[in-house]
N, C-alpha and C positions, 0 to 999 in steps of 0.2 A: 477563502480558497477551499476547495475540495483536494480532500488530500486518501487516493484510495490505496488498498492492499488487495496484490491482485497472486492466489495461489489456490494451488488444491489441495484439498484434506487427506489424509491418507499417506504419504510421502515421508522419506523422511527428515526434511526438510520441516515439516507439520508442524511438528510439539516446539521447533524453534519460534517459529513465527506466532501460534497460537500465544505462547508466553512473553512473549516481544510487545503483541498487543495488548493482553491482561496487562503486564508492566507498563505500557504507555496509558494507558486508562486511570492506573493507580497513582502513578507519580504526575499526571498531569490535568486527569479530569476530564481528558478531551476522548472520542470516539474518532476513530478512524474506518474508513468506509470497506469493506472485506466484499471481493467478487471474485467468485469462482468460474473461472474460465470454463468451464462444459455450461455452466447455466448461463452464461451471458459470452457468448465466443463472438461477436459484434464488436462489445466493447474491447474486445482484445484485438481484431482485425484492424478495428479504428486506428486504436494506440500502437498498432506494431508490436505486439505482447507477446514474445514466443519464449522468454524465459521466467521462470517461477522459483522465489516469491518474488514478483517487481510492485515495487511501492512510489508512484506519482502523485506529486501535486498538481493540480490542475487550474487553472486560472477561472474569471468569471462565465469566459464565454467556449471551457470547454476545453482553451489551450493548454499542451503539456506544459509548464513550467521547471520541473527537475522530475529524473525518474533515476529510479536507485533499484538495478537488477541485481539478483541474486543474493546470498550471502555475502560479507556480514551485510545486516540491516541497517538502516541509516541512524545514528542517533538521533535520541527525543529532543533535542534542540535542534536539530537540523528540520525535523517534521514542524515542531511549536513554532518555528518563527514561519511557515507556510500557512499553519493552521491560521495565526493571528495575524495574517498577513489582511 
């Protein structure tokens, strides 16, 4: 599964998520996919995306499977079992 992190830099909000992901990288290994809404505002219209940071797992063909808006951010178990899904 595709599992994306959808926010903008600059926010304050930012240095949380920024560090959320560095920590999911480190304790797990895995990359999680980062789209900024002004460069890709499609994929946000797609998904319904009006609040930041929202973090989805996506299925094979695209479908939302779980989406976790706003703060706090979702635990690395809750991401790892999508990811090895």
């Amino acid at each position: 599964m595709r599992v994306v992190c959808v926010y903008k830099e600059g926010y304050d909000y930012s240095r949380t998520v920024s560090d959320w992901l560095e920590d999911f990288h480190r304790r797990t290994g895995g990359e999680i996919e980062v789209i900024d809404p002004n460069e890709d505002p499609a994929f946000c219209e797609a998904y319904d995306v009006t609040q930041y940071p929202t973090v989805m797992a996506l299925g094979p063909n695209g479908e939302s499977v779980s989406t976790w808006r706003g703060l706090p951010l979702p635990l690395f178990d809750e991401i790892s079992y999508y990811k090895n899904a």
